[in-house]
PDB file of N, CA, C and O in Angstrom:
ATOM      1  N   UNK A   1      -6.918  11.473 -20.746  1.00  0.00           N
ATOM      2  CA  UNK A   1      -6.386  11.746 -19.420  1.00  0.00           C
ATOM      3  C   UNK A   1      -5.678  13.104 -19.459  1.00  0.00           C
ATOM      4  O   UNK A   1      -4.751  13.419 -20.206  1.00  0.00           O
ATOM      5  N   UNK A   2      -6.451  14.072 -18.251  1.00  0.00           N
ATOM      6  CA  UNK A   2      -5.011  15.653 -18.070  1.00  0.00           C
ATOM      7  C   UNK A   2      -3.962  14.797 -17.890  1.00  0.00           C
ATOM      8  O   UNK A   2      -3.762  13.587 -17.781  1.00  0.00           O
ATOM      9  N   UNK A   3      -2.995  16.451 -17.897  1.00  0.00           N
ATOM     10  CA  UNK A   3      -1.738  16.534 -17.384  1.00  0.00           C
ATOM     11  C   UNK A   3      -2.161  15.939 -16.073  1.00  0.00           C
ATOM     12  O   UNK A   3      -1.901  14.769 -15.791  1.00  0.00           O
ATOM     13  N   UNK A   4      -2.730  16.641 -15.378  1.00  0.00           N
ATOM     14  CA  UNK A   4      -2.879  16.646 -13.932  1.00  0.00           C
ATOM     15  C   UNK A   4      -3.029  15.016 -13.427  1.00  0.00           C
ATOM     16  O   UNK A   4      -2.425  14.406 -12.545  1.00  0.00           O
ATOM     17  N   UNK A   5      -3.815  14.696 -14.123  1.00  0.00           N
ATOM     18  CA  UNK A   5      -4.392  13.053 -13.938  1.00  0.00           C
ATOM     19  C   UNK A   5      -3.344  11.805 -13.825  1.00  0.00           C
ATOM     20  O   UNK A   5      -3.210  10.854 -13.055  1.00  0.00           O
ATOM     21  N   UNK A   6      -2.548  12.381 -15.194  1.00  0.00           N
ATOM     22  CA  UNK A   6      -1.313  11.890 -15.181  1.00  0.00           C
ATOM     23  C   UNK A   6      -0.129  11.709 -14.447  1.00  0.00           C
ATOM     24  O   UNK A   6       0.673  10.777 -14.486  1.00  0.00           O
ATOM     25  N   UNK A   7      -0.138  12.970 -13.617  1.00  0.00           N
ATOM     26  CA  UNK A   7       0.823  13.179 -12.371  1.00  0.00           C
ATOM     27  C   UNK A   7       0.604  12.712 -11.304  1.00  0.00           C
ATOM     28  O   UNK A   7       1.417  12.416 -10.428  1.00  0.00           O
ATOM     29  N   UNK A   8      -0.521  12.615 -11.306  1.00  0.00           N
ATOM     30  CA  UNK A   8      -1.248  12.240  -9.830  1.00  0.00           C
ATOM     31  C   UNK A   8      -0.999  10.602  -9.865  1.00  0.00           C
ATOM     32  O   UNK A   8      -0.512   9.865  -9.008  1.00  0.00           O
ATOM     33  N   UNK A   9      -1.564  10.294 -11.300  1.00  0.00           N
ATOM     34  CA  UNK A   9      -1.502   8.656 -11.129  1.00  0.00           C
ATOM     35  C   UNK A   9       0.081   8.126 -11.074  1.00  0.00           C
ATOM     36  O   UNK A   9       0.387   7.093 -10.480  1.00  0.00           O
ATOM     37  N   UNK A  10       0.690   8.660 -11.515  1.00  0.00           N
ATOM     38  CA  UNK A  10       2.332   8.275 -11.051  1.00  0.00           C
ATOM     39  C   UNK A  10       2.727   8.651 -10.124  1.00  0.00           C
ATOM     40  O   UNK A  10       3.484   7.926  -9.478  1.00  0.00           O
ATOM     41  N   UNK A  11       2.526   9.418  -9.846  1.00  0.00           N
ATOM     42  CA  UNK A  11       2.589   9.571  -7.706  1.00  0.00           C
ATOM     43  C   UNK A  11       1.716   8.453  -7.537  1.00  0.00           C
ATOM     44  O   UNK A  11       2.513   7.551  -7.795  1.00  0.00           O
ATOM     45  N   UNK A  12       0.538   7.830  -7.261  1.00  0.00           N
ATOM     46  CA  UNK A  12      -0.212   6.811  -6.797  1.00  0.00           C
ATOM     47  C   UNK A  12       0.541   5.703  -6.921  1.00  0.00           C
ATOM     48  O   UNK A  12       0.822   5.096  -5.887  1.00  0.00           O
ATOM     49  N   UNK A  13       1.044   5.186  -8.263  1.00  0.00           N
ATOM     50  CA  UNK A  13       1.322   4.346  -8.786  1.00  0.00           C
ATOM     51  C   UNK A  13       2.969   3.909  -8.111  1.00  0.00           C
ATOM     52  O   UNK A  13       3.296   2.749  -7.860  1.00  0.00           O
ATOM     53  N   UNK A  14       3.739   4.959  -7.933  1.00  0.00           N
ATOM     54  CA  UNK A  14       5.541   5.322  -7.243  1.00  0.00           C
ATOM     55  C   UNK A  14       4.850   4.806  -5.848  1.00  0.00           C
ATOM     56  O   UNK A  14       4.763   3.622  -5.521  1.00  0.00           O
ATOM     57  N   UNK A  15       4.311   6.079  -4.990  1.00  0.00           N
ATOM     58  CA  UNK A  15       4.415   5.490  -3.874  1.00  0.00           C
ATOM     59  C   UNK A  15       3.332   4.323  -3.351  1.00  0.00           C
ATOM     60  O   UNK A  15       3.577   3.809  -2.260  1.00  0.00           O
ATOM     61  N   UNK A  16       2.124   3.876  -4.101  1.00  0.00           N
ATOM     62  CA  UNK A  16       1.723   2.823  -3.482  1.00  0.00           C
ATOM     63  C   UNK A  16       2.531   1.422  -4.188  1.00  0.00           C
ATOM     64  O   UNK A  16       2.328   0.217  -4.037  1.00  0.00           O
ATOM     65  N   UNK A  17       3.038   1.811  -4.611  1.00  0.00           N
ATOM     66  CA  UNK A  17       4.227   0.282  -5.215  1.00  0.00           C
ATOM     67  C   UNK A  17       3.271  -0.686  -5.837  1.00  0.00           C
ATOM     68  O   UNK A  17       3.330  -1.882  -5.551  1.00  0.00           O
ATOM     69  N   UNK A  18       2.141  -0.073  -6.918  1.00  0.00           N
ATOM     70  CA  UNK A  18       1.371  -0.910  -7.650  1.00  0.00           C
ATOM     71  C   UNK A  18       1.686  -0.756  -9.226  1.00  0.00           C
ATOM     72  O   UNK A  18       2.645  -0.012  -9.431  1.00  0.00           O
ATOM     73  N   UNK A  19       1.161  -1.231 -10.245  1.00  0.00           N
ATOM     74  CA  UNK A  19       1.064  -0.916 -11.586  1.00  0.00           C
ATOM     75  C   UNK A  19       0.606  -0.058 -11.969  1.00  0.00           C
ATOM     76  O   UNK A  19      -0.575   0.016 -11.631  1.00  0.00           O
ATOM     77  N   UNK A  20       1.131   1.159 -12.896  1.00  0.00           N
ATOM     78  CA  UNK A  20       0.266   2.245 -13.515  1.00  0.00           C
ATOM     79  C   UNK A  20      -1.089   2.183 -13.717  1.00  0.00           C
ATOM     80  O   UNK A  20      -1.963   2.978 -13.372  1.00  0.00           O
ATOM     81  N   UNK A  21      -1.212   0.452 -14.716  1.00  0.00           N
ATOM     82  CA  UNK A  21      -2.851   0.412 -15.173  1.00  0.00           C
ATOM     83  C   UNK A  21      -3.403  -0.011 -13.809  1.00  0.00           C
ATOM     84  O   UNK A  21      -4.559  -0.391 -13.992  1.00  0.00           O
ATOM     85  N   UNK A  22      -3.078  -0.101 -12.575  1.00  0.00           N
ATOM     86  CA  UNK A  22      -4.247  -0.686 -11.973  1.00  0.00           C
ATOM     87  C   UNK A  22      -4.538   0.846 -11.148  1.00  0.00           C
ATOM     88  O   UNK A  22      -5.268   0.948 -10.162  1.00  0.00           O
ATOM     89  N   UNK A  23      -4.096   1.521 -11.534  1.00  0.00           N
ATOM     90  CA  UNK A  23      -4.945   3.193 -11.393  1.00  0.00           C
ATOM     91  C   UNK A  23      -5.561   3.946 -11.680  1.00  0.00           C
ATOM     92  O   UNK A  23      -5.077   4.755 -12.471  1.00  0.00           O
ATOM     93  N   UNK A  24      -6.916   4.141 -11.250  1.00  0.00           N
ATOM     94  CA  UNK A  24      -8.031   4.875 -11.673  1.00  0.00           C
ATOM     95  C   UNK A  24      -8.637   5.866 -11.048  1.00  0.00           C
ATOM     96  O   UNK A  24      -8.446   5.679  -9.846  1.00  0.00           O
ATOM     97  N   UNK A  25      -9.289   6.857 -11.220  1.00  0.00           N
ATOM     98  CA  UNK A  25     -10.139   7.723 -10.772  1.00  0.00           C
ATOM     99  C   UNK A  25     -10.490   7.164  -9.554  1.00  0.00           C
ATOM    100  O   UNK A  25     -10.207   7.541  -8.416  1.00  0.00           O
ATOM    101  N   UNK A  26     -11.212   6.115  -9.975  1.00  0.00           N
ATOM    102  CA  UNK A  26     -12.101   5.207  -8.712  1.00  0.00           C
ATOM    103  C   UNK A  26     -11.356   4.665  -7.650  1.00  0.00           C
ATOM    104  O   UNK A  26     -11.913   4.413  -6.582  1.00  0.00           O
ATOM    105  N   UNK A  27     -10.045   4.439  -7.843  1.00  0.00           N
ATOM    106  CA  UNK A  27      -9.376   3.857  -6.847  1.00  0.00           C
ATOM    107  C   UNK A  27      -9.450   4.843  -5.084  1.00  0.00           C
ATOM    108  O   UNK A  27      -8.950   5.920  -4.759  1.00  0.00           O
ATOM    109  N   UNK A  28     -10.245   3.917  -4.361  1.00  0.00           N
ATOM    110  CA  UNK A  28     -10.053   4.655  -2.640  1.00  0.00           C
ATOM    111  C   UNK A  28      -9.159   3.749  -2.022  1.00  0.00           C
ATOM    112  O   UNK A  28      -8.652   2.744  -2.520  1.00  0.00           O
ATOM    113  N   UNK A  29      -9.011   4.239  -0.818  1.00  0.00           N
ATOM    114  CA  UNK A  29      -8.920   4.030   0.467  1.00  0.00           C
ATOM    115  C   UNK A  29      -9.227   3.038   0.483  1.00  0.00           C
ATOM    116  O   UNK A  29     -10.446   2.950   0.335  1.00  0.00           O
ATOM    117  N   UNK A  30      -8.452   1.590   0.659  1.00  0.00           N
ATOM    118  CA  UNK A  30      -8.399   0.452   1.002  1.00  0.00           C
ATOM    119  C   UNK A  30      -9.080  -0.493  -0.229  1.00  0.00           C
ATOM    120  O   UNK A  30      -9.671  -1.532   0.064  1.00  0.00           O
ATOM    121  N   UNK A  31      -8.969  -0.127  -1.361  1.00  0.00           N
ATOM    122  CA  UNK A  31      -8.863  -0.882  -2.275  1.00  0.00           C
ATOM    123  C   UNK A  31      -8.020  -1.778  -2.708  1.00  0.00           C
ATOM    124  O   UNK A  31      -8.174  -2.554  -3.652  1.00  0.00           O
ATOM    125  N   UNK A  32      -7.066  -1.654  -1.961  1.00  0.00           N
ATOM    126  CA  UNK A  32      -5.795  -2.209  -2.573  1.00  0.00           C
ATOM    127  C   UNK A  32      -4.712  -2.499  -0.752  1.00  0.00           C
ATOM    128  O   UNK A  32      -4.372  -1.528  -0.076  1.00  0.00           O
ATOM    129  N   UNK A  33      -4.501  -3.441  -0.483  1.00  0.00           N
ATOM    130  CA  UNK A  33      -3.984  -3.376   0.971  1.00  0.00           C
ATOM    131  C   UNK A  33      -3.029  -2.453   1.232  1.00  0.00           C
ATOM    132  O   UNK A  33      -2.942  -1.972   2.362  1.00  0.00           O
ATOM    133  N   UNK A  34      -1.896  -1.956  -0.127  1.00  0.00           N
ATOM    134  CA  UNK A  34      -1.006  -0.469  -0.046  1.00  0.00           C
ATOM    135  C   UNK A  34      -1.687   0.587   0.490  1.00  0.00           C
ATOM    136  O   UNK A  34      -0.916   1.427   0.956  1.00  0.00           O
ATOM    137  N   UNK A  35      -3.069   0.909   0.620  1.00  0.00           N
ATOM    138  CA  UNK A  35      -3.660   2.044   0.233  1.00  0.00           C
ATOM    139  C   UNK A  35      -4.490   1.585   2.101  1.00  0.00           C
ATOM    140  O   UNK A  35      -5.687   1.522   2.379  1.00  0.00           O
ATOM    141  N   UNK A  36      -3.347   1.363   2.967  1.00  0.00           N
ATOM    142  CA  UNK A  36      -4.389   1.519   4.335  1.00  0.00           C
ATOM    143  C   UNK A  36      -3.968   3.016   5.089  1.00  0.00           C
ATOM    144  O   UNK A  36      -3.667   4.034   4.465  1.00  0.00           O
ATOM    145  N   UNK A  37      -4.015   2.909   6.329  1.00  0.00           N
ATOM    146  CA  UNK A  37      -4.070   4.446   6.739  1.00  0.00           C
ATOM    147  C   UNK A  37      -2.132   4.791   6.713  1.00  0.00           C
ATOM    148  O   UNK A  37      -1.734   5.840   6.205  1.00  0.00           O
ATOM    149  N   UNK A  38      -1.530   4.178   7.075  1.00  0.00           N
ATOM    150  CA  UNK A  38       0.062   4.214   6.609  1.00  0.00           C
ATOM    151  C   UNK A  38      -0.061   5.139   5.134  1.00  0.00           C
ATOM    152  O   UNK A  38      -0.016   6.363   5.012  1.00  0.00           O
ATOM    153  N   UNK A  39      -0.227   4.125   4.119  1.00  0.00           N
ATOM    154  CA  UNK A  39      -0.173   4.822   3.178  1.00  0.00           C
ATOM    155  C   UNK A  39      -1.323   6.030   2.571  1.00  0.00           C
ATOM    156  O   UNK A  39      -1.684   6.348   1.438  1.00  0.00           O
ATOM    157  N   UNK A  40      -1.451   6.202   3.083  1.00  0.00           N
ATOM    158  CA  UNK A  40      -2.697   7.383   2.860  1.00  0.00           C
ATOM    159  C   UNK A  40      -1.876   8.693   3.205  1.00  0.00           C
ATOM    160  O   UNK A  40      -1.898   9.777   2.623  1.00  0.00           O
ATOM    161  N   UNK A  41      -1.037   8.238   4.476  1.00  0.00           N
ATOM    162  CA  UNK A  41      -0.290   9.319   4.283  1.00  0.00           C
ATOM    163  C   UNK A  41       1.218   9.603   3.779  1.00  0.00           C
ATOM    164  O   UNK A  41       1.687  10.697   3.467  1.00  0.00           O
ATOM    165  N   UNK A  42       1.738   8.584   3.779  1.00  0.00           N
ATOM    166  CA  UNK A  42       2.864   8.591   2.759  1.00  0.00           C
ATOM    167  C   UNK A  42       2.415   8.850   1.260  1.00  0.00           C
ATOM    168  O   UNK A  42       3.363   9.156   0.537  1.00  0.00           O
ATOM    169  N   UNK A  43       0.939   8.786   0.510  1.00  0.00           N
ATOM    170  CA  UNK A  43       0.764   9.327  -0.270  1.00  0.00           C
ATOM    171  C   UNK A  43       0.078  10.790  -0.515  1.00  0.00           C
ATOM    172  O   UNK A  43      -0.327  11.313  -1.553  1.00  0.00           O
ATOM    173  N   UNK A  44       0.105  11.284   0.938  1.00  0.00           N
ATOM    174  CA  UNK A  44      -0.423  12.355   0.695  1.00  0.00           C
ATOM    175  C   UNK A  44       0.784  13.211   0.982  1.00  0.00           C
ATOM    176  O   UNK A  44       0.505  14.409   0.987  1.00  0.00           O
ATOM    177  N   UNK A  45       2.030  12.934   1.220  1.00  0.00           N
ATOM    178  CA  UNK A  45       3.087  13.633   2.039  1.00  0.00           C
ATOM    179  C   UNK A  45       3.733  13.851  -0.311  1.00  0.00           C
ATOM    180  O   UNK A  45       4.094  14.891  -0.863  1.00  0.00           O
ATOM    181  N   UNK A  46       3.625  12.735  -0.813  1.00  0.00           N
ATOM    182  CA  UNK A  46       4.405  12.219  -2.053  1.00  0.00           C
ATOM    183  C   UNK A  46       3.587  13.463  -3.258  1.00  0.00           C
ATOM    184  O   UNK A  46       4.131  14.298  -3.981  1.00  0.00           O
ATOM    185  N   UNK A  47       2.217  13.158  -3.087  1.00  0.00           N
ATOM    186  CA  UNK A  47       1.454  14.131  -3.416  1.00  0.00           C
ATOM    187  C   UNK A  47       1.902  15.617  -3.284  1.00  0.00           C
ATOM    188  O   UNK A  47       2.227  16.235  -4.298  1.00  0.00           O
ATOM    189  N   UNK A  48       1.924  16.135  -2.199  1.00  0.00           N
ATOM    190  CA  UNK A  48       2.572  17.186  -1.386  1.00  0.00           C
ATOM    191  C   UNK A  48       3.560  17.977  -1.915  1.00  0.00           C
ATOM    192  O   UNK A  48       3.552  19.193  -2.106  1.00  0.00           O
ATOM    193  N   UNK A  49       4.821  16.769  -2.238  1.00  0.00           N
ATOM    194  CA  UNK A  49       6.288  17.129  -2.484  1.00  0.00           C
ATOM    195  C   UNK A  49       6.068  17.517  -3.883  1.00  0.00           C
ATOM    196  O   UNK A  49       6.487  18.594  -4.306  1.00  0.00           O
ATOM    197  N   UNK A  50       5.279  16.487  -4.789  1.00  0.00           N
ATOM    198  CA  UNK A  50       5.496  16.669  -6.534  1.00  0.00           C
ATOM    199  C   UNK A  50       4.333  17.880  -6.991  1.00  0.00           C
ATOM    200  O   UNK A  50       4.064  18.209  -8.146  1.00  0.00           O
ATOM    201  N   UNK A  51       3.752  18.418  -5.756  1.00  0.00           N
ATOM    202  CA  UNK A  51       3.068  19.293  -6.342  1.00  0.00           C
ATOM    203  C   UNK A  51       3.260  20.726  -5.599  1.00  0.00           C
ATOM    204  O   UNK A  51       2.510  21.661  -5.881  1.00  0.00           O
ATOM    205  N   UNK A  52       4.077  20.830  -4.841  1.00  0.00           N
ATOM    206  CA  UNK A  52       5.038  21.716  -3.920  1.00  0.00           C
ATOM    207  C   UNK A  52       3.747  22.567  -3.346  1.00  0.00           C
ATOM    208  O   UNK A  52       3.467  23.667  -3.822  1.00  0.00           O
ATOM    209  N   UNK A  53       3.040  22.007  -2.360  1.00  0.00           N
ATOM    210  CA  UNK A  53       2.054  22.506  -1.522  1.00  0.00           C
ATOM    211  C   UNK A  53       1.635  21.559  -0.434  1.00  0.00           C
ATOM    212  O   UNK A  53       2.107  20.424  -0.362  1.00  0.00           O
ATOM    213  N   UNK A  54       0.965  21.912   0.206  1.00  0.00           N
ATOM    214  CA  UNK A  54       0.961  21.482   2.176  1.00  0.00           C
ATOM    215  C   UNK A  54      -0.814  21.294   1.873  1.00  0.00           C
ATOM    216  O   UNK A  54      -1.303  22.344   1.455  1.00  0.00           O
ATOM    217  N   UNK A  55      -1.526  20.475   1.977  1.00  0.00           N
ATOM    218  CA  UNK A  55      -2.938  20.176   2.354  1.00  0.00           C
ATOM    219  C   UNK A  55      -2.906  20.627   3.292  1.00  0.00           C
ATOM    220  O   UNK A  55      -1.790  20.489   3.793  1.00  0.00           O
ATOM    221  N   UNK A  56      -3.946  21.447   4.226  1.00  0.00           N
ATOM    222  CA  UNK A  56      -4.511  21.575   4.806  1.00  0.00           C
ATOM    223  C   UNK A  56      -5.370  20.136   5.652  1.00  0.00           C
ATOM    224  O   UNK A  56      -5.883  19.167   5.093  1.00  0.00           O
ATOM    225  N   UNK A  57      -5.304  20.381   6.918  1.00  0.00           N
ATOM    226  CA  UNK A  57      -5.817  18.612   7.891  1.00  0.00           C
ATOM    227  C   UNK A  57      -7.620  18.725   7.230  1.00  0.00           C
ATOM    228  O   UNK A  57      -8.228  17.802   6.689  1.00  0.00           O
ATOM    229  N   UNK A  58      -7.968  19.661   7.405  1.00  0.00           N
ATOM    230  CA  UNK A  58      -9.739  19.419   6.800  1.00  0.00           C
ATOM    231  C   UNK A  58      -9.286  18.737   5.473  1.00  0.00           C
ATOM    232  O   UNK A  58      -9.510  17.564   5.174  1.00  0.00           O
ATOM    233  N   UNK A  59      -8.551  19.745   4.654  1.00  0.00           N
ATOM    234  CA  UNK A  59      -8.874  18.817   3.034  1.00  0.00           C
ATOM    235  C   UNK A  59      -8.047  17.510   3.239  1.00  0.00           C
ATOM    236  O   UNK A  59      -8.766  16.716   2.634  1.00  0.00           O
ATOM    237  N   UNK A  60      -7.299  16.992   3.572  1.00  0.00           N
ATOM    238  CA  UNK A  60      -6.366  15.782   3.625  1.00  0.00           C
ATOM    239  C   UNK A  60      -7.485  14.824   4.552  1.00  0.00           C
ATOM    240  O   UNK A  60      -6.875  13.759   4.458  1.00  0.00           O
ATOM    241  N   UNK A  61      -8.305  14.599   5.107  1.00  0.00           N
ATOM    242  CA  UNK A  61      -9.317  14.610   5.622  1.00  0.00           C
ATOM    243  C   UNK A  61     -10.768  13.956   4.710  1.00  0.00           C
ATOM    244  O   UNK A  61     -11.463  12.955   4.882  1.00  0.00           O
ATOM    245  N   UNK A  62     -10.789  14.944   3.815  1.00  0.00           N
ATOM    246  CA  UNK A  62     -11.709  15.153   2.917  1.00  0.00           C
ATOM    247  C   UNK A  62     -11.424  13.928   1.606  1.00  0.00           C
ATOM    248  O   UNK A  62     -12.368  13.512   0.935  1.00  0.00           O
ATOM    249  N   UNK A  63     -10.050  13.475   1.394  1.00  0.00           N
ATOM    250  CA  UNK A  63      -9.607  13.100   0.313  1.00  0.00           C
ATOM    251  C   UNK A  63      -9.070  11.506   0.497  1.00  0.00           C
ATOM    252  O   UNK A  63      -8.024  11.102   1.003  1.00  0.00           O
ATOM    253  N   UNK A  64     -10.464  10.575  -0.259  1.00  0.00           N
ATOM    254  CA  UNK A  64     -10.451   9.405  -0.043  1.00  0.00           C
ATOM    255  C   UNK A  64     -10.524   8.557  -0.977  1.00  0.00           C
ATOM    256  O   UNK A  64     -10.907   7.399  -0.808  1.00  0.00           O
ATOM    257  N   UNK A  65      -9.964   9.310  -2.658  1.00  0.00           N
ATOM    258  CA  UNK A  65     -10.011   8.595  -3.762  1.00  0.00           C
ATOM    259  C   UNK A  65      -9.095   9.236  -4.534  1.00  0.00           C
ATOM    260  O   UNK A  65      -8.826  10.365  -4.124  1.00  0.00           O
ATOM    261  N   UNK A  66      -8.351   8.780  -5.820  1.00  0.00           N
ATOM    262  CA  UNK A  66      -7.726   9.054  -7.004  1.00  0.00           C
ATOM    263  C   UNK A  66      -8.244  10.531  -7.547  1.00  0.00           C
ATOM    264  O   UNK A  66      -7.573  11.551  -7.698  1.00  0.00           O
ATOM    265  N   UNK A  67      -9.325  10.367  -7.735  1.00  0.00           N
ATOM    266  CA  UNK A  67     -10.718  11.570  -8.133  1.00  0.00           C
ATOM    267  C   UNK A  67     -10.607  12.478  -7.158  1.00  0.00           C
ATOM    268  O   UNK A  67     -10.789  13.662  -7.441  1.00  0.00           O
ATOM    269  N   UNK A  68     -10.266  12.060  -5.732  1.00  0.00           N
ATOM    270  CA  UNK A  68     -10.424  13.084  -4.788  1.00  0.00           C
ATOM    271  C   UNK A  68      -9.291  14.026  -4.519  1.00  0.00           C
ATOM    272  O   UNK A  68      -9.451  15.112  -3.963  1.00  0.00           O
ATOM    273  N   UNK A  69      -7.972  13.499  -4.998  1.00  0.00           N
ATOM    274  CA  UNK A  69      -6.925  14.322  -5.210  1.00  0.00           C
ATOM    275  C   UNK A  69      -6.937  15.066  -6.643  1.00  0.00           C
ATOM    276  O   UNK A  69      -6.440  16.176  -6.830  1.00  0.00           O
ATOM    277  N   UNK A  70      -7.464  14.428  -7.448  1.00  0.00           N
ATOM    278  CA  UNK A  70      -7.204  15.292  -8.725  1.00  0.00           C
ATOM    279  C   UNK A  70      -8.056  16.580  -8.524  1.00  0.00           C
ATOM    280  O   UNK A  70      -7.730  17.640  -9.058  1.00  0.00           O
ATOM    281  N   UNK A  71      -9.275  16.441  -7.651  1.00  0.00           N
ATOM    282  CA  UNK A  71     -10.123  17.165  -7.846  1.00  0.00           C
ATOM    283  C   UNK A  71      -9.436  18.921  -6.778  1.00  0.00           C
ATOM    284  O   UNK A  71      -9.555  20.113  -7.065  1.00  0.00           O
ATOM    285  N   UNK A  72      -8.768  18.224  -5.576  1.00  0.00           N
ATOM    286  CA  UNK A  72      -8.216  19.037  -4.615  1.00  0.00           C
ATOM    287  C   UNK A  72      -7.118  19.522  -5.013  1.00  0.00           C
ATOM    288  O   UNK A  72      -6.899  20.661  -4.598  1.00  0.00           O
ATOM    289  N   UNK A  73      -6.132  18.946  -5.851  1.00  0.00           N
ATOM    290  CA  UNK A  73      -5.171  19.869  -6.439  1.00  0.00           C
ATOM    291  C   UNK A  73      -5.709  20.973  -7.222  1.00  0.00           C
ATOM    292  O   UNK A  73      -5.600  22.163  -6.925  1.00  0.00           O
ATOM    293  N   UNK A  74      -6.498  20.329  -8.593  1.00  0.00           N
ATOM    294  CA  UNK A  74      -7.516  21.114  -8.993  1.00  0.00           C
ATOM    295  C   UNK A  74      -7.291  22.875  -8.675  1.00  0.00           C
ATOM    296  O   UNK A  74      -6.557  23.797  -9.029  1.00  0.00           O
ATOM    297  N   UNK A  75      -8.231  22.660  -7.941  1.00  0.00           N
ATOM    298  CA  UNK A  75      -8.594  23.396  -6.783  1.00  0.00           C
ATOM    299  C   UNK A  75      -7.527  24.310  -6.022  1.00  0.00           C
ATOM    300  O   UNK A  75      -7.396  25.527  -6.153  1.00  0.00           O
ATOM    301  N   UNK A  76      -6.927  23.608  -5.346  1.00  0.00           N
ATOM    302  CA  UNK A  76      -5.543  24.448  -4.697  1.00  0.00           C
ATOM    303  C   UNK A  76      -4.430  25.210  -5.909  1.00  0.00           C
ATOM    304  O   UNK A  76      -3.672  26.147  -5.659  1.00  0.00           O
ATOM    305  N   UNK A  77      -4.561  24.628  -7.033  1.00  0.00           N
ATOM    306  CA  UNK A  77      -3.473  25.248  -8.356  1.00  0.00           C
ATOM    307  C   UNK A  77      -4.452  26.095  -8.543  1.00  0.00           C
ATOM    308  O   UNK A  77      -3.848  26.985  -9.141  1.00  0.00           O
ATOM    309  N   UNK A  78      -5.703  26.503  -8.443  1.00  0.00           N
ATOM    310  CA  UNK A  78      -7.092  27.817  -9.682  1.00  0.00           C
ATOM    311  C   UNK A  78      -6.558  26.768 -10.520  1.00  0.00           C
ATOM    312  O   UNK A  78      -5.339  26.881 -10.389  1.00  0.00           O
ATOM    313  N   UNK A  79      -6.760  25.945 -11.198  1.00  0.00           N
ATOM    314  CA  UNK A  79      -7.179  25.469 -12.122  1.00  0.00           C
ATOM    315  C   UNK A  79      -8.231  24.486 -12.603  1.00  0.00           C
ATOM    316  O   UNK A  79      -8.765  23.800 -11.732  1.00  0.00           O
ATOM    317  N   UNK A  80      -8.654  24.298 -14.036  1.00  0.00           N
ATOM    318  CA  UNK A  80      -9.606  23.707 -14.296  1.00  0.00           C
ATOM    319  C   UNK A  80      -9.514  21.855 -14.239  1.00  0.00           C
ATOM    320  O   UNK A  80     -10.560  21.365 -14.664  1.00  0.00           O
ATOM    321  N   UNK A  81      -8.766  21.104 -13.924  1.00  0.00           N
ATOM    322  CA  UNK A  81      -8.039  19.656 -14.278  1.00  0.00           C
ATOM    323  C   UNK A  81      -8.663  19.308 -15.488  1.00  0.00           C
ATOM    324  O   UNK A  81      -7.981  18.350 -15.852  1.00  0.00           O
ATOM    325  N   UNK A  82      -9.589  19.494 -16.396  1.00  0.00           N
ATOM    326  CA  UNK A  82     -10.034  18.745 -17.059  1.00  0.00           C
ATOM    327  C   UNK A  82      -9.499  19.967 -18.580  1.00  0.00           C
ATOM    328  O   UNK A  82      -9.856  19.701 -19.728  1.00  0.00           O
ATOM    329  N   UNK A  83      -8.544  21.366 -18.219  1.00  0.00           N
ATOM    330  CA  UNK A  83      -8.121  22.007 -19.215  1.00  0.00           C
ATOM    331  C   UNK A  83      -6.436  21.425 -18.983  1.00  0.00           C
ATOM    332  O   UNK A  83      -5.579  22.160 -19.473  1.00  0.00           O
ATOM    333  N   UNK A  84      -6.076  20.497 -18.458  1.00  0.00           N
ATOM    334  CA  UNK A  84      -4.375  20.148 -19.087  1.00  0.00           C
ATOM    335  C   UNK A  84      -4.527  18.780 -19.479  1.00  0.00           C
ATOM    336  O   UNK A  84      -4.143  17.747 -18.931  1.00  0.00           O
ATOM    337  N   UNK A  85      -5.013  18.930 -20.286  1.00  0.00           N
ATOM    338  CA  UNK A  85      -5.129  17.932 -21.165  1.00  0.00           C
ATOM    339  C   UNK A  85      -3.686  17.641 -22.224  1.00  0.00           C
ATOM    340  O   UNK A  85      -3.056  18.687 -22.385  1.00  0.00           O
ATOM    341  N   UNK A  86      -3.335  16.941 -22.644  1.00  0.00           N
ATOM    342  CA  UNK A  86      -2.181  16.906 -23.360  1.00  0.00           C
ATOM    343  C   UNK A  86      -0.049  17.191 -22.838  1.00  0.00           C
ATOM    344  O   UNK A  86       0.817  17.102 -23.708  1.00  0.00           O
TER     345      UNK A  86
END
């Protein structure tokens, strides 16, 4: 698991008020009854704060999985997610 992966899943894990292990890549949008449109955006606001940047409404939009934020931070930092490893 990145750095990145790691951060993300404890933001997931804090604000959807679930268990670390029951967080995965795979986890979307209504997998879990925490994870309805309420929290989609209280986790995208939590997201937001611990990574001190504003989504854009297209990409917040766009982003409907675990994978789909790692991949959009990614992205918004220039970085590679799969180089913070450790």
């Amino acid at each position: 698991m990145t750095r990145l992966q790691s951060r993300v899943f404890q933001v997931v894990s804090s604000s959807l008020r679930i268990s670390a292990e029951s967080v995965s890549l795979d986890l979307t949008v209504g997998d879990i009854p925490a994870w309805d449109s309420l929290g989609h955006v209280t986790l995208l606001q939590a997201i937001e704060q611990e990574f001190g940047l504003t989504f854009e409404i297209d990409e917040a939009l766009e982003i409907e999985s675990v994978h789909d934020f790692v991949n959009a931070l990614a992205k918004r930092l220039g970085i590679d997610g799969d180089r913070l490893a450790g």
